[in-house]
C-alpha positions as a Markdown table, in Angstrom:
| # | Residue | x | y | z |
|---|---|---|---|---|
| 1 | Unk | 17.4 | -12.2 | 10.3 |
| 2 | Unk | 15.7 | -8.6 | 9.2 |
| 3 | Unk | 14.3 | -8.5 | 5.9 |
| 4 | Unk | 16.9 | -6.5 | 4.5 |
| 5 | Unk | 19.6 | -9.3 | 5.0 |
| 6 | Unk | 17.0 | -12.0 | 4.0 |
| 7 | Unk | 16.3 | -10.5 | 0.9 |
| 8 | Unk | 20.0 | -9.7 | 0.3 |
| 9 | Unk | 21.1 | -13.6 | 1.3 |
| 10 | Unk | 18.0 | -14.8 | -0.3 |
| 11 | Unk | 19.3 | -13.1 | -4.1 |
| 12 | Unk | 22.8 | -14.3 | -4.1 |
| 13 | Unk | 21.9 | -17.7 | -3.2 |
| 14 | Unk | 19.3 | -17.7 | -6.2 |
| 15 | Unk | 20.9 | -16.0 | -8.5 |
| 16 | Unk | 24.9 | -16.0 | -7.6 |
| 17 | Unk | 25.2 | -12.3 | -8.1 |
| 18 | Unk | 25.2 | -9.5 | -5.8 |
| 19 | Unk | 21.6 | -6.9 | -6.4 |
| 20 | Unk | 21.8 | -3.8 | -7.6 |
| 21 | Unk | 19.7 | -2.1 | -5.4 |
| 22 | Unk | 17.7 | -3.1 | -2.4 |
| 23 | Unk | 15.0 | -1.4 | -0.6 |
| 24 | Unk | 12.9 | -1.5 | 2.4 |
| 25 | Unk | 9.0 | -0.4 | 3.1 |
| 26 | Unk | 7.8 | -0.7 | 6.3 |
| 27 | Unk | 3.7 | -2.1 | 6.8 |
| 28 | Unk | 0.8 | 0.6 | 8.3 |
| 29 | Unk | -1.7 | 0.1 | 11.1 |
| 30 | Unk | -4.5 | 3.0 | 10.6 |
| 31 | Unk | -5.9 | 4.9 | 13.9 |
| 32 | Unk | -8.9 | 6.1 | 12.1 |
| 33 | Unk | -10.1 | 6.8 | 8.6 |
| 34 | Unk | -11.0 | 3.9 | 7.1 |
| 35 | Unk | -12.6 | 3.7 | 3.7 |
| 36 | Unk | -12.1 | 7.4 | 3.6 |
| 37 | Unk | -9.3 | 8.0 | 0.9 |
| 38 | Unk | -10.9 | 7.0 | -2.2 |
| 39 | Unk | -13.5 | 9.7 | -1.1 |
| 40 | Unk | -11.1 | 12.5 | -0.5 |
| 41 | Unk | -12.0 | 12.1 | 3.4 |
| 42 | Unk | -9.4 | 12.2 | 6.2 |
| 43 | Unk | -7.8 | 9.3 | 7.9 |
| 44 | Unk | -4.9 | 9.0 | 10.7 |
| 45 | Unk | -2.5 | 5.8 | 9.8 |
| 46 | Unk | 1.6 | 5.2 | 11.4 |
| 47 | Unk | 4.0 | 3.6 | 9.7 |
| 48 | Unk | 5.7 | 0.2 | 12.0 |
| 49 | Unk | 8.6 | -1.1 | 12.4 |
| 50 | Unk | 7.6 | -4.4 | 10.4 |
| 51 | Unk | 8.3 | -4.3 | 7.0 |
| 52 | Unk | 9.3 | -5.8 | 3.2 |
| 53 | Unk | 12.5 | -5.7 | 1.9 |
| 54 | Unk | 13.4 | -5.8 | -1.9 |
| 55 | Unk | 16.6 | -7.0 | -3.7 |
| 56 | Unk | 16.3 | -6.0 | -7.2 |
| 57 | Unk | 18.3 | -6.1 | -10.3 |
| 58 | Unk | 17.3 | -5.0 | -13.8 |
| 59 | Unk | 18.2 | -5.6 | -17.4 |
| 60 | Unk | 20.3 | -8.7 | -16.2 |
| 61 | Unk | 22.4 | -11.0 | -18.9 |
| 62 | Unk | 22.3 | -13.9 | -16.9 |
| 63 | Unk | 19.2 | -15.8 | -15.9 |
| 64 | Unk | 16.4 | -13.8 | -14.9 |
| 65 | Unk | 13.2 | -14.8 | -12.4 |
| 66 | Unk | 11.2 | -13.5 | -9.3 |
| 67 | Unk | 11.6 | -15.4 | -6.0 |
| 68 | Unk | 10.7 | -14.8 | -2.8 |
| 69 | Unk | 11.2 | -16.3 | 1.2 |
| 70 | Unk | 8.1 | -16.0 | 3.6 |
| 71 | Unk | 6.2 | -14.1 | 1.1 |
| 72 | Unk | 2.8 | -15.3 | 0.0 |
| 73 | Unk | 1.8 | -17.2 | -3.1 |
| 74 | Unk | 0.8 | -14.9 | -5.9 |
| 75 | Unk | 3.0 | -12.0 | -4.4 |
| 76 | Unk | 4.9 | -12.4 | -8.2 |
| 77 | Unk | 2.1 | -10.3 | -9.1 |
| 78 | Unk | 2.2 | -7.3 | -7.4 |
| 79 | Unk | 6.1 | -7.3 | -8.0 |
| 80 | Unk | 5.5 | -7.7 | -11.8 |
| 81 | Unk | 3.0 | -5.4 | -12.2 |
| 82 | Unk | 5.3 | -2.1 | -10.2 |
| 83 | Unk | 8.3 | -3.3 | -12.2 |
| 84 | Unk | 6.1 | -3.0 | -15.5 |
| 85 | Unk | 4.9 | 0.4 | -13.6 |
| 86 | Unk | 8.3 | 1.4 | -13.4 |
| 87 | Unk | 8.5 | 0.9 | -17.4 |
| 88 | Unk | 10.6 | -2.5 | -17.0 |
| 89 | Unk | 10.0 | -5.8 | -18.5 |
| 90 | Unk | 9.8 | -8.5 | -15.4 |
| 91 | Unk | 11.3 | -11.1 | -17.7 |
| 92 | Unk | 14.8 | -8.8 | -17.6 |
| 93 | Unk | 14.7 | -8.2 | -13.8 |
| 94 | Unk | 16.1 | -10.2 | -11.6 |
| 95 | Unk | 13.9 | -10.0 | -7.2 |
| 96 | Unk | 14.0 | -11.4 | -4.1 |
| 97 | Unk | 11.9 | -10.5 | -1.2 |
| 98 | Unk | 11.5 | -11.0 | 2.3 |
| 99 | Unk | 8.8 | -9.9 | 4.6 |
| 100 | Unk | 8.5 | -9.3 | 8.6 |
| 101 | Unk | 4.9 | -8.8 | 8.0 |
| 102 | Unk | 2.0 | -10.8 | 9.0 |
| 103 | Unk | 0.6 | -11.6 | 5.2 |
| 104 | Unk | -3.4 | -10.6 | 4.6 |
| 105 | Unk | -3.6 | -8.9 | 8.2 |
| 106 | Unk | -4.4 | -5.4 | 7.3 |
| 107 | Unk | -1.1 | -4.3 | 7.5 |
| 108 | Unk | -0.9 | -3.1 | 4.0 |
| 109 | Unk | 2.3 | -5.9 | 3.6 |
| 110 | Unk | 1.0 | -5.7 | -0.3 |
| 111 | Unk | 1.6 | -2.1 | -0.3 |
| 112 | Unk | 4.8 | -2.4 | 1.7 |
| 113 | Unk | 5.8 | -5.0 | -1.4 |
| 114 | Unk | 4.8 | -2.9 | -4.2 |
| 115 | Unk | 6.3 | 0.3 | -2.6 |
| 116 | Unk | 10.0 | -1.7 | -1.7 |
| 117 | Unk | 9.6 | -2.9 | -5.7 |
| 118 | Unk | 9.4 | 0.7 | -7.1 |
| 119 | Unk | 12.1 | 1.8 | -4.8 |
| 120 | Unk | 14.3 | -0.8 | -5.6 |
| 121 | Unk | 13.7 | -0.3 | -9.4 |
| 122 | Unk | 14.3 | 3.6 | -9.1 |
| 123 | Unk | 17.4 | 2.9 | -7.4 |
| 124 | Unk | 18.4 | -0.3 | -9.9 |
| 125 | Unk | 17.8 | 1.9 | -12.7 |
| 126 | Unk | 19.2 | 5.8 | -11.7 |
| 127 | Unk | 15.9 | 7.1 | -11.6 |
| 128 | Unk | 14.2 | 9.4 | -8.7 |
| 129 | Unk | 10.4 | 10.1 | -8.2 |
| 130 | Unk | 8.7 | 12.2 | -5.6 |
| 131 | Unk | 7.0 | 10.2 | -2.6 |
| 132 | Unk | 3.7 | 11.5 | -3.7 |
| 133 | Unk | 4.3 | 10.2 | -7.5 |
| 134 | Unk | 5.3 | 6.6 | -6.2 |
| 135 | Unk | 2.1 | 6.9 | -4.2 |
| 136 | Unk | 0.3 | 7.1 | -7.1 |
| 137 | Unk | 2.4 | 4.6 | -8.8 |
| 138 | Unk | 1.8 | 1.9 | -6.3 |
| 139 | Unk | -2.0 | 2.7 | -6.2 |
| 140 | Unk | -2.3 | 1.7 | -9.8 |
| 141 | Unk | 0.3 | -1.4 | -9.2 |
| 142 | Unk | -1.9 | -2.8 | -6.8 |
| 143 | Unk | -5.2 | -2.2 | -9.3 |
| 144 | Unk | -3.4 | -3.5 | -12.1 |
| 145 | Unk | -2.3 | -6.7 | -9.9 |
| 146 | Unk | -5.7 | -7.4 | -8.2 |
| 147 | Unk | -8.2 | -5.2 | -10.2 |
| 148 | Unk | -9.1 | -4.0 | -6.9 |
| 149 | Unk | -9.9 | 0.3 | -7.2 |
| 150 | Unk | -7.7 | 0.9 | -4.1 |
| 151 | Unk | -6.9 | 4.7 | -3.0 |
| 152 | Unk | -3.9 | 6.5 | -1.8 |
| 153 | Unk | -4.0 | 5.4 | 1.6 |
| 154 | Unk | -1.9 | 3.0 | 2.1 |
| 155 | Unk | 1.1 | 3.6 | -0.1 |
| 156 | Unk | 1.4 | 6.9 | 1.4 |
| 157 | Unk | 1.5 | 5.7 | 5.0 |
| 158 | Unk | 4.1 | 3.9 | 3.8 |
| 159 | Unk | 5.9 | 6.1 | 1.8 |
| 160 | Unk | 5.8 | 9.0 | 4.7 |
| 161 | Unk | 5.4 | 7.3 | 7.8 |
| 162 | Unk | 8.1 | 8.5 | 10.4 |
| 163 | Unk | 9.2 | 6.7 | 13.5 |
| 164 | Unk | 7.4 | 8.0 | 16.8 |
| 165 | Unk | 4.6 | 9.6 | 14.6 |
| 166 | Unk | 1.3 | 9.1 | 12.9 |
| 167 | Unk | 0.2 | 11.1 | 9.8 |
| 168 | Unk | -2.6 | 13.6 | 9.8 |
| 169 | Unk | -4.2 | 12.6 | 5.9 |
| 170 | Unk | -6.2 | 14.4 | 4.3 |
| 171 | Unk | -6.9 | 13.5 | 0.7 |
| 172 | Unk | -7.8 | 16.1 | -1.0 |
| 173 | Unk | -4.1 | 17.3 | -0.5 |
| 174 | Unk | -2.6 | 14.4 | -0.7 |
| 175 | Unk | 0.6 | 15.2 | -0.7 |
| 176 | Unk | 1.0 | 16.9 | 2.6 |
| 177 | Unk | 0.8 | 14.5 | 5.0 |
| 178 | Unk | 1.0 | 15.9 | 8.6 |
| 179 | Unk | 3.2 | 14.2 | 11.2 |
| 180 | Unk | 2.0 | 14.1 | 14.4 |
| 181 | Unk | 3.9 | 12.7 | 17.4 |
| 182 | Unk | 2.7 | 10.6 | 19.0 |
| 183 | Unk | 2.3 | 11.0 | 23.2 |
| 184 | Unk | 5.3 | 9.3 | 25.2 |
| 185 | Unk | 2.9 | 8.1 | 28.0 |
| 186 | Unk | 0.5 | 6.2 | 25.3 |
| 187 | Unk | 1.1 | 2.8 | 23.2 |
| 188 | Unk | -1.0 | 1.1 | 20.7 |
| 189 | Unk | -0.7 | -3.1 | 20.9 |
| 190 | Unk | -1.7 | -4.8 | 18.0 |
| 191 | Unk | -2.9 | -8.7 | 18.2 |
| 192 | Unk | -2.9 | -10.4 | 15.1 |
| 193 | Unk | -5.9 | -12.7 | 15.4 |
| 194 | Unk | -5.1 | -15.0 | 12.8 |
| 195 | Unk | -8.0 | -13.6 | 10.5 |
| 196 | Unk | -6.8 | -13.2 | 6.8 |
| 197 | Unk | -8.1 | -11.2 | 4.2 |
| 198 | Unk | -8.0 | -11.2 | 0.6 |
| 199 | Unk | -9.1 | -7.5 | -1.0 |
| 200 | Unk | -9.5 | -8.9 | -4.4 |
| 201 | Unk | -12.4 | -11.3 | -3.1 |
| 202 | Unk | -13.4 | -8.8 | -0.9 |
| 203 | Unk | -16.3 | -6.4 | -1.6 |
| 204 | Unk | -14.3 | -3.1 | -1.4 |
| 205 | Unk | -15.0 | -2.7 | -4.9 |
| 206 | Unk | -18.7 | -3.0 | -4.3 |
| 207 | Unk | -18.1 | -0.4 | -1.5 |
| 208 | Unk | -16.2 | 1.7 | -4.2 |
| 209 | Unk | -18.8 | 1.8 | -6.4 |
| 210 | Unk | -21.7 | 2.2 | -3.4 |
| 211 | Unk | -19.6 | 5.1 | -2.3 |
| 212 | Unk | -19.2 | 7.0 | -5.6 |
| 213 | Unk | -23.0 | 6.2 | -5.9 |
| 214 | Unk | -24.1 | 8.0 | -3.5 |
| 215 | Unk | -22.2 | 11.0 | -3.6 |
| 216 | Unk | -23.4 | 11.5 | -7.6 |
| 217 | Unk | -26.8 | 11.3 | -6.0 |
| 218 | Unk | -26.4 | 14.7 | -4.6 |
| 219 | Unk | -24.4 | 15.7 | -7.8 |
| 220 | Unk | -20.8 | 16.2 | -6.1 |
| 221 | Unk | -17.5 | 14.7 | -6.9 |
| 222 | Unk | -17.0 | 12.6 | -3.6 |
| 223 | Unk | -18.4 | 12.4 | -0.1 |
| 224 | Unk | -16.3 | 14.8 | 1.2 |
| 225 | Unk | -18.3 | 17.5 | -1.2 |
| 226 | Unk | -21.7 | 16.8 | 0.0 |
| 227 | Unk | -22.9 | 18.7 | 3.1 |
| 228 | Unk | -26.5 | 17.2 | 3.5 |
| 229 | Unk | -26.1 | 14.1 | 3.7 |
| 230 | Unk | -29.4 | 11.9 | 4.5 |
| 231 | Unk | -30.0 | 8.6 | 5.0 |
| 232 | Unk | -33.4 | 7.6 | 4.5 |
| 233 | Unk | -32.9 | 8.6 | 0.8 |
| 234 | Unk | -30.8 | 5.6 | 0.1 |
| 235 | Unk | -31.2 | 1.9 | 0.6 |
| 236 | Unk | -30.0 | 0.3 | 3.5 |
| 237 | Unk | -26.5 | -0.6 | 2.8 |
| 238 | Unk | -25.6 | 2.6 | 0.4 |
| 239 | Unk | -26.9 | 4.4 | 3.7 |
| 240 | Unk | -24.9 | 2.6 | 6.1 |
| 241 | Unk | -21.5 | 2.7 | 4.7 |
| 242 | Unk | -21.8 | 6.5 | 3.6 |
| 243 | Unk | -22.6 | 7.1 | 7.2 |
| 244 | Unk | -19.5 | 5.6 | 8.2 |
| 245 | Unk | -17.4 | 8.2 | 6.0 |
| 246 | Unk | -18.7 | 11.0 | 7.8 |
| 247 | Unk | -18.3 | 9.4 | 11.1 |
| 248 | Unk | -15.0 | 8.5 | 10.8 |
């Protein structure tokens, strides 16, 4: 069953009422341009065809709670902190979720949640925001949820990716991602190795912070503003990961 029906079966049978809204958000796999958006660099993600879907009702009478099927433990979170995003009060909402995602695989299935959430809501609730405003949105979702200083990159691949393309970012316009197509005669195969990751115990805040570092050292805003970058004026590791912004 597709997430969409799951989440729709999933509500009824927890709640006995049909949901006001339900959305879908499909995960990312990034070509190139990692690390990159929180320095206003470029990066090159697609949207797939694996996704979250939503089921959402707000301001409900009856019994209110989140629930999910296949979705991780903690993924209340994330849901909570878009609806409170979205101005609602979680207690009054009324969720279910399903996922076709591989959970903690770098698929951005937390941004695929947060985004389907904020959809959902908008659509529960009459409201309409642009793609680039939901973006942002889901960016400070995800902070408020984990604490984790994410960037723009993955809610927008959501949030724009197109079937048969890729999207051409760059950050420091943010909100014109360019669709590519992507060659008939050429496929990317993903393997999921099994390897999970958690961002909030990762040290991509560290990397944040080594990041902005290093760019104040040559007295610019981000990476992307400095046009002499050297290495051998920074320690090792500062060194190391700014090099990999410019060579992505």
């Amino acid at each position: 069953m597709d997430p969409v029906a799951s989440a729709e079966a999933l509500f009824l049978e927890a709640y006995a009422h049909s949901p006001a809204a339900i959305a879908f958000a499909p995960g990312r796999v990034n070509i190139i341009g990692e690390h990159t958006d929180y320095q206003n660099g470029l990066s090159m993600p697609g949207a797939l065809n694996l996704g979250t879907a939503v089921a959402l009702s707000a301001h409900v009478e009856w019994p209110g709670m989140v629930t999910s099927a296949n979705t991780p433990d903690g993924w209340k979170r994330y849901v909570e902190s878009a609806l409170q995003e979205c101005g609602l009060d979680p207690t009054g909402c009324a969720v279910a979720a399903a996922t076709g995602l591989p959970i903690g695989a770098g698929l951005s299935s937390s941004a695929a949640l947060i985004v389907a959430t904020l959809l959902a809501a908008e659509s529960a609730t009459h409201q309409a925001s642009s793609r680039i405003a939901l973006a942002e949105t889901a960016r400070r979702a995800e902070h408020h949820a984990v604490g984790v200083p994410c960037g723009l990159l993955d809610p927008i691949a959501v949030l724009y990716g197109q079937p048969g393309h890729v999207l051409l970012l760059d950050f420091q316009k943010a909100d014109r991602p360019e669709p590519l197509p992507w060659p008939e005669n050429c496929s990317i195969a993903l393997f999921d190795s099994g390897v999970r990751h958690n961002l909030a115990n990762s040290a991509y805040a560290d990397r944040v912070a080594t990041l902005r570092r290093v760019a104040a050292h040559y007295g610019a805003p981000d990476l992307r503003s400095v046009t002499s970058f050297n290495p051998a004026q920074h320690p090792l590791t500062d060194a190391k990961r700014a090099k990999h912004f410019f060579s992505e």
